[in-house]
Each structure stands twice: as structure tokens, then as C-alpha cells.
C-alpha positions as CSV (number, residue, x, y, z in Angstrom):
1,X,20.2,-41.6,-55.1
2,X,20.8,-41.3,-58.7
3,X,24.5,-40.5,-60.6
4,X,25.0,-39.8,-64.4
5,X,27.6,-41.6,-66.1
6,X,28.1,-41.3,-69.9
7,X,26.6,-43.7,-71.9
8,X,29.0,-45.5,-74.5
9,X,28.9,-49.1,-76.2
10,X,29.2,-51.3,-73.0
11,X,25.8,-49.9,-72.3
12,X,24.2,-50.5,-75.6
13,X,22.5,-53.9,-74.9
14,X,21.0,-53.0,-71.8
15,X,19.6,-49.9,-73.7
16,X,18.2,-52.7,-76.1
17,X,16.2,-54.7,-73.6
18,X,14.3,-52.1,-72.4
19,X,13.2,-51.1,-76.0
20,X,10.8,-53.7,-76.1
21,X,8.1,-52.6,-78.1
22,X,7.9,-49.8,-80.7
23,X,5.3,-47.7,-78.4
24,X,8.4,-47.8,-75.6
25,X,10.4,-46.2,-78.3
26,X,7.9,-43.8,-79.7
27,X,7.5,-42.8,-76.3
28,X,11.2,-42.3,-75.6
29,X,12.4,-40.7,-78.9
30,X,9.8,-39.9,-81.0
31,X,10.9,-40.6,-84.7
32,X,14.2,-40.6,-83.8
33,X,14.8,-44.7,-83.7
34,X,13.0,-47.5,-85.4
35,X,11.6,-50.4,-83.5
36,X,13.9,-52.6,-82.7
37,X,16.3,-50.5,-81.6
38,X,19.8,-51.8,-83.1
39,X,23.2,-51.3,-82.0
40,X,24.0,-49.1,-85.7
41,X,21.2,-46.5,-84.4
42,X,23.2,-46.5,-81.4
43,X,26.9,-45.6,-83.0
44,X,24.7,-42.5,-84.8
45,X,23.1,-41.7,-81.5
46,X,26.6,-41.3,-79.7
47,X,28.4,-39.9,-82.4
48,X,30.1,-36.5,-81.7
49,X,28.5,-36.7,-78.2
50,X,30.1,-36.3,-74.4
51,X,32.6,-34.5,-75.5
52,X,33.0,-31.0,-73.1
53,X,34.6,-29.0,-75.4
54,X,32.6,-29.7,-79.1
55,X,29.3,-31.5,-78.4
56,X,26.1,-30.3,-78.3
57,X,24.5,-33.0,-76.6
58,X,25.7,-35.1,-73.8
59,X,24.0,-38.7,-73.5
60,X,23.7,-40.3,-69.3
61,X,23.2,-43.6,-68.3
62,X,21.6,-43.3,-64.7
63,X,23.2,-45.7,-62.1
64,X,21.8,-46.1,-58.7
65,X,24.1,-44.9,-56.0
66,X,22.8,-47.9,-53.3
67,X,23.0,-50.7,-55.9
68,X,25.6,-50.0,-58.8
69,X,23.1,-50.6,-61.2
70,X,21.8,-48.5,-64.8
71,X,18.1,-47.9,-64.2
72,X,17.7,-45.3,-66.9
73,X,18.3,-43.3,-69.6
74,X,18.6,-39.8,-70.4
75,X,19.9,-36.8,-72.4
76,X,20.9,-33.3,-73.1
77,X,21.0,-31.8,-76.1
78,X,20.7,-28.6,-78.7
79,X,22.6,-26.9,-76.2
80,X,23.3,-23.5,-77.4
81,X,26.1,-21.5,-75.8
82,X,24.3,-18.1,-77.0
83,X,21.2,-18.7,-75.7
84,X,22.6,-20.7,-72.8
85,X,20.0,-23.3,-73.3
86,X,19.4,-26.9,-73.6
87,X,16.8,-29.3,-74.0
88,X,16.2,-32.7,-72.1
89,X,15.3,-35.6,-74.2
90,X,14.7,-39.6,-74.2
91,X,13.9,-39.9,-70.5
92,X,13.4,-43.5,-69.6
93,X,13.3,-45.2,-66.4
94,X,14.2,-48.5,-67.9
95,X,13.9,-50.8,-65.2
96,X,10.3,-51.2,-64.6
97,X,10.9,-52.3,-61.0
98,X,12.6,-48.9,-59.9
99,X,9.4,-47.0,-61.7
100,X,7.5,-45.0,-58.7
101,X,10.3,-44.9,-56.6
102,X,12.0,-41.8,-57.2
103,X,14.1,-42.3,-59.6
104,X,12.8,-40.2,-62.9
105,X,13.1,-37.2,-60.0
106,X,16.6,-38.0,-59.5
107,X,18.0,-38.7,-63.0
108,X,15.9,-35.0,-63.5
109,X,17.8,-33.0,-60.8
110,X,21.1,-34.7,-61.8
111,X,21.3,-33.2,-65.3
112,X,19.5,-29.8,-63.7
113,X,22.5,-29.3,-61.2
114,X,24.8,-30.4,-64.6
115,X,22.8,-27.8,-66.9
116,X,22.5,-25.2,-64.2
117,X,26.2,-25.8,-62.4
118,X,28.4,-27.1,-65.1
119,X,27.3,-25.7,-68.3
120,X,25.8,-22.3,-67.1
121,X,22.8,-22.4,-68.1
122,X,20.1,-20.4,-68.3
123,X,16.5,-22.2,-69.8
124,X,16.0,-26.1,-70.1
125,X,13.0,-27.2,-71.9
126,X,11.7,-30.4,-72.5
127,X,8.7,-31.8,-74.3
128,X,6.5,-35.0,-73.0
129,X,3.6,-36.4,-74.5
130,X,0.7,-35.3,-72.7
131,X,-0.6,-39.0,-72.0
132,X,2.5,-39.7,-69.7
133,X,0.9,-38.6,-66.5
134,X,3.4,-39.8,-64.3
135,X,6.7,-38.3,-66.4
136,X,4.8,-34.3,-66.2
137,X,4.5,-35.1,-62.3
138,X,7.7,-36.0,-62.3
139,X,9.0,-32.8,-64.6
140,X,6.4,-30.8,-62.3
141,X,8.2,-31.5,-58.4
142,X,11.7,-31.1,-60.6
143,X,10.2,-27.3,-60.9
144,X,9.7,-27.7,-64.5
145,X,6.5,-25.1,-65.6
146,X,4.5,-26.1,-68.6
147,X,4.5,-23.7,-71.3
148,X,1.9,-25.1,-73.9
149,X,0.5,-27.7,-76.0
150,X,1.3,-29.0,-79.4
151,X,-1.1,-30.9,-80.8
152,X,-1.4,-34.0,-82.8
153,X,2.7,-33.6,-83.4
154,X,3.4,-37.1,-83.9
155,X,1.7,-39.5,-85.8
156,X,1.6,-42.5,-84.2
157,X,0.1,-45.1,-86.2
158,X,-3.0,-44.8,-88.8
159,X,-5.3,-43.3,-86.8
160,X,-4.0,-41.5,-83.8
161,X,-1.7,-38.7,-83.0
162,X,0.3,-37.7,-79.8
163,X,0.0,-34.3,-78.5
164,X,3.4,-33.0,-77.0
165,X,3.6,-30.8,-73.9
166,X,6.3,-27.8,-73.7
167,X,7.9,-27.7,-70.3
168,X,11.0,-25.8,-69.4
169,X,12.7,-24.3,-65.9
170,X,15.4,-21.3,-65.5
171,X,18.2,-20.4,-63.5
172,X,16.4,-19.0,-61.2
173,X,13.6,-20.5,-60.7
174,X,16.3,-24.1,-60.1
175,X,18.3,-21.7,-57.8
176,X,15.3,-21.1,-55.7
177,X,14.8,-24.5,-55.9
178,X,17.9,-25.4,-54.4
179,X,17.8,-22.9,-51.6
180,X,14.0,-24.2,-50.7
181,X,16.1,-27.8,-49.8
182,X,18.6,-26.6,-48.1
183,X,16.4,-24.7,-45.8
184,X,14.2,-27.7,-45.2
């Protein structure tokens, strides 16, 4: 099982490791971070963040309930009160290791029952480059429906662009979810 616990400075470095090469990063943030990641991006990144009250965006390390350790990364943000809506970003699973074993699932149900639960909402979207096959199955068995395709979004490097793929899930559709599980 998977738990969310805000990420801060102690969790910087480890952060840094996985960002090993600037097409992990692109994949992660988009043009949001420079390869190599540094630890100044990182006081930016957190700034103004985790805070229940003010922030519009809260930032998770995921730790694995059997073993203590961070195996990932991810984040909620442009959360909008009015709307009641959010929007997951920079989903990583960082240890390659715990890749295929659940894990992207868990970290994505964690910050559904904190969207959904805590923070009322009502839509979640997210967007994933439509090359990472394994991250839309992942969104897909979380319940997340995709909603369309924008092309050539990023560009990536001289030649080639990265389409991006709209997914989001509502309130009720995760509420129907939820009572699916409990009945099985």
C-alpha cells in the first residue's frame, strides 16, 4: 500500500537521483524543470505549497506502507475552490524497481480519496503524454476517462513533438468506484 506524505527539503536529493536524464524530466514536468534538476528549482517548486488553508497545490512524496520507503512522486495543483477542481501533475514512480507492481495505482487513489474526501472535489484532470502506455493504464483502472488529444504540445527536441492526452474523473464516477470495492 501506498501513503502520501508532504514532500519538503529532506526529500530533495532523493527527488534528484531519480531525475537522471532530461527525457525523465520532460516526461515528469514538461517545461517546468531544467535538466539537472537542482535543489533552487526545488525551493520554487515548494514555495507557497502544503499549506491547507492558502495553497493551491499540494506536493506528496509516496512512501510504501510495507517498507518505509519514498518510491514516488506526485502532485495536486490549480485547485480551484469555485470549480471544485484540481489537476494531477508530475507523477513519477521513482524507484524503477517498484515500477509494475502497483504502485502508480496506489499513489493515484491516494490523492483521489484526498481530492474527492478532503478537499471536496468535484473534476480531476490530468494530462499524460500519449507515448506513456503504461501511466494511461494506470490513469485508466484509477477510473480516469480520456477526454482528448493535444497534439504536438511539447517540443521536445529539434525534430519531434509530444502529443498530450486529457484525462480527468468526477465525484461520481470515484464514488461509484469506491462502492464497486467495497462490494467486491
Amino acid at each position: 500500500m501506498i501513503k502520501l506524505e508532504y514532500f519538503d527539503r529532506e526529500d530533495f536529493q532523493q527527488l534528484i537521483e531519480w531525475m537522471n536524464s532530461e527525457h525523465l524530466i520532460t516526461n515528469w514536468a514538461g517545461s517546468l524543470f531544467k535538466y539537472p534538476l537542482t535543489e533552487d528549482s526545488l525551493d520554487w517548486y515548494i514555495e507557497d505549497t502544503n499549506k491547507i488553508d492558502s495553497s493551491d497545490a499540494f506536493i506528496y512524496k509516496a512512501v510504501s506502507t510495507i517498507t518505509g520507503k519514498t518510491v514516488g512522486h506526485i502532485s495536486l495543483g490549480s485547485i480551484s475552490d469555485k470549480n471544485r477542481s484540481a489537476r494531477i501533475s508530475r507523477v513519477l514512480v521513482g524507484n524503477t524497481v517498484e515500477r509494475g507492481k502497483g504502485v502508480c495505482t496506489g499513489m493515484i487513489k491516494a490523492i483521489l480519496k484526498i481530492g474527492f474526501e478532503d478537499l471536496k472535489l468535484h473534476r480531476i484532470s490530468l494530462g499524460v503524454y500519449d507515448f506513456n502506455t503504461s501511466a494511461i493504464r494506470c490513469y485508466e483502472k484509477a477510473g480516469f476517462v480520456k477526454e482528448g488529444l493535444m497534439r504536438d504540445v511539447l517540443r521536445y527536441d529539434e525534430n519531434t513533438y509530444w502529443s498530450l492526452i486529457e484525462m480527468s474523473i468526477l465525484e461520481d464516477e470515484w464514488k461509484k468506484l469506491q462502492k464497486t470495492h467495497l462490494m467486491n
